[in-house]
TIMAR-63843 format. One record per residue (C-alpha): residue number from 0; residue in one letter; x, y, z. Coordinates in Angstrom, 1 decimal. Example, Ala and Ser with C-alpha at 12.3 -4.5 7.8 and 13.67 -1.06 7.14 Angstrom:
2
(0, 'A', (12.3, -4.5, 7.8)),
(1, 'S', (13.7, -1.1, 7.1)),
This chain:
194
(0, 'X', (70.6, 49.4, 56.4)),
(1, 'X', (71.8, 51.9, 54.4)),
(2, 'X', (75.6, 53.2, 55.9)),
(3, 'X', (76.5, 56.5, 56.5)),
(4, 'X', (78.2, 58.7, 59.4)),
(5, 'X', (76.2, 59.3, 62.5)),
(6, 'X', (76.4, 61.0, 65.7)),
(7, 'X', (74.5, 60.1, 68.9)),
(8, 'X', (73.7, 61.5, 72.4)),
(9, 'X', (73.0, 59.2, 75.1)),
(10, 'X', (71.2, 60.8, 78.0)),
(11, 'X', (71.0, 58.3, 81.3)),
(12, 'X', (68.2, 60.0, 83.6)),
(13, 'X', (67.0, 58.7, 87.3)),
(14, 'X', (64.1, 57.9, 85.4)),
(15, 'X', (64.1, 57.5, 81.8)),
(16, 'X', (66.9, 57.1, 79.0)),
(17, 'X', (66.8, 59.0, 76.1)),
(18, 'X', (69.2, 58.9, 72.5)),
(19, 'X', (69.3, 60.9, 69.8)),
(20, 'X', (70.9, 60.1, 66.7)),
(21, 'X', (72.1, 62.8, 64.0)),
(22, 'X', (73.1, 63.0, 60.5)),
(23, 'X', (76.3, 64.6, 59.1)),
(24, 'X', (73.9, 67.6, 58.6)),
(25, 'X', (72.9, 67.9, 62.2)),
(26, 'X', (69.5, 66.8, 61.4)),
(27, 'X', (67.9, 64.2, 64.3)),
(28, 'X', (67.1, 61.2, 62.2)),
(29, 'X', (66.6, 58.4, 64.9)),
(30, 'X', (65.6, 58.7, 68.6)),
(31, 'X', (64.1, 56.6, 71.3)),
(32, 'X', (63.0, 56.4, 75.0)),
(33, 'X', (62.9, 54.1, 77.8)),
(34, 'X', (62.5, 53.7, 81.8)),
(35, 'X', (66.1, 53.8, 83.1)),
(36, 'X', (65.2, 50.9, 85.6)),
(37, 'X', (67.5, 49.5, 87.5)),
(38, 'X', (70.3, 48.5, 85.1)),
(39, 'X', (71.6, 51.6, 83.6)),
(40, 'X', (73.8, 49.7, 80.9)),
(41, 'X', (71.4, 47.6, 79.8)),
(42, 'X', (68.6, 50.5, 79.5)),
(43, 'X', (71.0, 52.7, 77.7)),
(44, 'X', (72.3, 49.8, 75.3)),
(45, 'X', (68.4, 48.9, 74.5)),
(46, 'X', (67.3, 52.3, 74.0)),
(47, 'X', (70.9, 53.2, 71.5)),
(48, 'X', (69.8, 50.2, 69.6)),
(49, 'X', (65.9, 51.2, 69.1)),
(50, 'X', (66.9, 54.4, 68.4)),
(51, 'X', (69.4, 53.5, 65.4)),
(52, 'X', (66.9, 51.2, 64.2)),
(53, 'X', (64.3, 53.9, 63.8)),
(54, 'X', (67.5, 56.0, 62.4)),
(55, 'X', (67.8, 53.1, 59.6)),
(56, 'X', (71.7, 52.4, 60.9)),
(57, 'X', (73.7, 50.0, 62.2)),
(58, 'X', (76.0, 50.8, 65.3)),
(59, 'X', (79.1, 50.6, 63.1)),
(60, 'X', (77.9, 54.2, 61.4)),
(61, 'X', (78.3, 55.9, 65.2)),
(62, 'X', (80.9, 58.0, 64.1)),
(63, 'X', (80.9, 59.8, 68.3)),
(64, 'X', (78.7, 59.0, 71.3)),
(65, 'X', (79.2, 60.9, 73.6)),
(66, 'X', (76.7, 60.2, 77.1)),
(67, 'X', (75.3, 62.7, 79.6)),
(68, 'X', (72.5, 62.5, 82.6)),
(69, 'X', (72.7, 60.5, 86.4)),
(70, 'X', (74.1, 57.2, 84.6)),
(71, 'X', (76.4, 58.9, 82.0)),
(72, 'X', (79.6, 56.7, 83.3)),
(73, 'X', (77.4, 53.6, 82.8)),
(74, 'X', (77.2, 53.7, 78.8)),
(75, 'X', (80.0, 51.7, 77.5)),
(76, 'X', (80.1, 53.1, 73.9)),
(77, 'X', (80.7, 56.3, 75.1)),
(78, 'X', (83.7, 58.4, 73.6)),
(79, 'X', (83.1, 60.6, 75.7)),
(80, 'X', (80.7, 62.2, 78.8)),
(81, 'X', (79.6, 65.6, 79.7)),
(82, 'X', (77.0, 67.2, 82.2)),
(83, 'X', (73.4, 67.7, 81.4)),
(84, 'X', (73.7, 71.3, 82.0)),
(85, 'X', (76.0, 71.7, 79.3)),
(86, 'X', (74.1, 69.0, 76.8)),
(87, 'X', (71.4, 71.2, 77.5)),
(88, 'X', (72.4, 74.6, 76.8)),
(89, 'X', (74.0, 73.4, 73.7)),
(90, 'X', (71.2, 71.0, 72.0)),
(91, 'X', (68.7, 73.8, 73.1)),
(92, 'X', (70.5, 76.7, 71.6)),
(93, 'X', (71.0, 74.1, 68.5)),
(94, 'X', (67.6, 74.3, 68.2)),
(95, 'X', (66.3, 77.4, 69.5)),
(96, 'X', (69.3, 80.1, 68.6)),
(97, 'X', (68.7, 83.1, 71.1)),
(98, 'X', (69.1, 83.9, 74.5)),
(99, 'X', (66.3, 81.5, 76.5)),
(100, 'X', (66.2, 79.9, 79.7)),
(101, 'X', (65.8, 75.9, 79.6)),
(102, 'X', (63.6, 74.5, 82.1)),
(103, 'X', (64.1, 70.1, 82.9)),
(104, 'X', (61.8, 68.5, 85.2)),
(105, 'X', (64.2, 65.5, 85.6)),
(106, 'X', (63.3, 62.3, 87.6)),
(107, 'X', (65.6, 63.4, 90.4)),
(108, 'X', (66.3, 67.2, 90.4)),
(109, 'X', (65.2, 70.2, 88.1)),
(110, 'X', (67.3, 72.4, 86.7)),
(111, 'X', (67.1, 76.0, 85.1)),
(112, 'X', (70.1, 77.2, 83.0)),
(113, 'X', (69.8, 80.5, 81.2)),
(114, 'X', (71.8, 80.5, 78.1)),
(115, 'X', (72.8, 83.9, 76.1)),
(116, 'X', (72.3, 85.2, 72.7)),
(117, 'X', (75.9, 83.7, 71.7)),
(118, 'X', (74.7, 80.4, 73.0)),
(119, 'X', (77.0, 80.6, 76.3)),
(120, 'X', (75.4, 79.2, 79.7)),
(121, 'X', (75.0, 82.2, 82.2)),
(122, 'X', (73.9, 80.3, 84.8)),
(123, 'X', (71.9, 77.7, 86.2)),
(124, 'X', (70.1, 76.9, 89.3)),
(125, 'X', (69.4, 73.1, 90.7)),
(126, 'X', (67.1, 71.6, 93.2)),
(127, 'X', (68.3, 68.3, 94.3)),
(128, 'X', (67.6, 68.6, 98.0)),
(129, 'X', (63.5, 67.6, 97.8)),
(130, 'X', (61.5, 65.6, 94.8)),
(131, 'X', (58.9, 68.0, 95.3)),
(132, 'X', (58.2, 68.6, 90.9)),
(133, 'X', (60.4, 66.6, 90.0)),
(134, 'X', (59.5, 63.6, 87.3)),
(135, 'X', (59.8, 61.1, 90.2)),
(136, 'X', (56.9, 63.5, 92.0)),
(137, 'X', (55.3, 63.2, 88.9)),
(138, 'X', (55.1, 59.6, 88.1)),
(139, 'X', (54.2, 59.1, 92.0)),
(140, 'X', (51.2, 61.2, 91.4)),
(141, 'X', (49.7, 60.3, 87.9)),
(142, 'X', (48.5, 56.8, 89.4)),
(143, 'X', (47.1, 58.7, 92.6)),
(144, 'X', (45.1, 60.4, 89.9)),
(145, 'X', (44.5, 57.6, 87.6)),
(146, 'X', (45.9, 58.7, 84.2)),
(147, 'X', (48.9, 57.8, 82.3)),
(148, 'X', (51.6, 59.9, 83.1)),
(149, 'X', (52.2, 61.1, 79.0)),
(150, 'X', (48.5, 62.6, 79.8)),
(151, 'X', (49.1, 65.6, 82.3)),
(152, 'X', (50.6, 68.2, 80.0)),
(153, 'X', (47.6, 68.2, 77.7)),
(154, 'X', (45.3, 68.1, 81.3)),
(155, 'X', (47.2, 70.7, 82.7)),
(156, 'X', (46.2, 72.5, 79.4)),
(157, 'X', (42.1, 71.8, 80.0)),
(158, 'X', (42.2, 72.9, 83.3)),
(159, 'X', (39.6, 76.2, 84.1)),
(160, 'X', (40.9, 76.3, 87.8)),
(161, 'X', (43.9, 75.5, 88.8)),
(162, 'X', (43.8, 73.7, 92.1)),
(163, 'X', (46.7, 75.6, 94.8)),
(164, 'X', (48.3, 72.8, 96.8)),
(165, 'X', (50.3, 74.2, 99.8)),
(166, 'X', (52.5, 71.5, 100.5)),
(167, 'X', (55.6, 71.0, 98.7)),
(168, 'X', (56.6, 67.5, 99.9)),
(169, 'X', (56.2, 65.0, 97.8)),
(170, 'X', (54.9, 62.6, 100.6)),
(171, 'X', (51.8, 65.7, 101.8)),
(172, 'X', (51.2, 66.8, 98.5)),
(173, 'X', (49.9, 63.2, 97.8)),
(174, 'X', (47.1, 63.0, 100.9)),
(175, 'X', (46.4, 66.8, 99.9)),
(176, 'X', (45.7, 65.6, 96.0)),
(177, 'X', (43.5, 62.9, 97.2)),
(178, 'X', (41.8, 65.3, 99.3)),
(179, 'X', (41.2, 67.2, 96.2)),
(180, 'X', (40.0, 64.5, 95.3)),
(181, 'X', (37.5, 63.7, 97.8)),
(182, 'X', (36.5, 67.5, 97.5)),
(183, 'X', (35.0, 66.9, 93.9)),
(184, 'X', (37.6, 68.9, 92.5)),
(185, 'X', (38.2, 68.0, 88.6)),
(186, 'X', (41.7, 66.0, 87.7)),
(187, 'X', (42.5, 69.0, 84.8)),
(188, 'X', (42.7, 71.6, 87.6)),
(189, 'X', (44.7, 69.5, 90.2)),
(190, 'X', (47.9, 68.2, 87.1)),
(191, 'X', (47.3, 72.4, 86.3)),
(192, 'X', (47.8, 72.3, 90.9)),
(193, 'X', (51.4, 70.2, 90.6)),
């Protein structure tokens, strides 16, 4: 393994666990994902090591980590932790520099920040009181359907009709799906539906 400098973000989710790892350059040059599970230190430790692998380092290069998302506190190599709303608007922004407004579908909550021209967050709205959309939701429904989660963004995309669903519990919208179902109604249109 070659050395050299590296920073990482470490993003602890309900649901998964994601890190990113960056050059001196601010160019992402490792990354990895996992489930979050059960054991946030251990998910966050085993995805910061698959992700410096596929980065070509060794965890002596980290020259920062700084940790962000439901588990934050829970990653022991952190410098540092900040909130995902913040992580957000700035990685976004690093990436995309204009005004936009960043939409996550996290595993427990969603979030929508709106971040100006200069890159400063305006404001942001969160759901936390319902999983209703939210990854969890998701991942409750893919089996119900009986595809791989990874598969509904490019169903939603096929779909000629979306399917309306009126309910917006998590618990109804899954007997209304299988309805759906029942109804002959075609698995694009109902991931278009959630």
């Amino acid at each position: 393994m070659e050395f050299r400098e590296v920073w990482v973000g470490v993003d602890v989710g309900a649901s998964r666990t994601k890190v990113m790892v960056i050059d001196d350059e601010k160019r992402p040059i490792g990354h990895a994902v996992v489930k979050s599970g059960t054991d946030f230190t251990e998910s966050s430790a085993r995805c910061l090591q698959m992700a410096l692998e596929t980065a070509g380092v060794s965890d002596r290069a980290i020259r920062r980590l700084i940790s962000t998302g439901y588990g934050r506190k829970n990653v022991i190599r952190a410098d540092d932790t900040k909130t995902e709303i913040g992580c957000h608007a700035r990685g976004c922004f690093h990436c995309f520099p204009l005004a936009i407004t960043i939409i996550d579908i996290g595993g427990q909550d969603n979030k929508i920040i709106k971040v100006d021209a200069e890159g400063r967050r305006q404001s942001f709205k969160m759901n936390r009181k319902c999983a209703a959309g939210t990854g969890a939701f998701l991942e409750e429904m893919a089996p119900r359907l009986d595809i791989p989660l990874e598969s509904m963004d490019g169903l939603a995309r096929q779909s000629t009709q979306m399917v309306e669903l009126g309910s917006f519990c998590t618990v109804f919208s899954a007997t209304e799906v299988l309805e759906k179902i029942r109804q002959g109604k075609k698995v694009p249109d109902i991931v278009k539906g959630l």
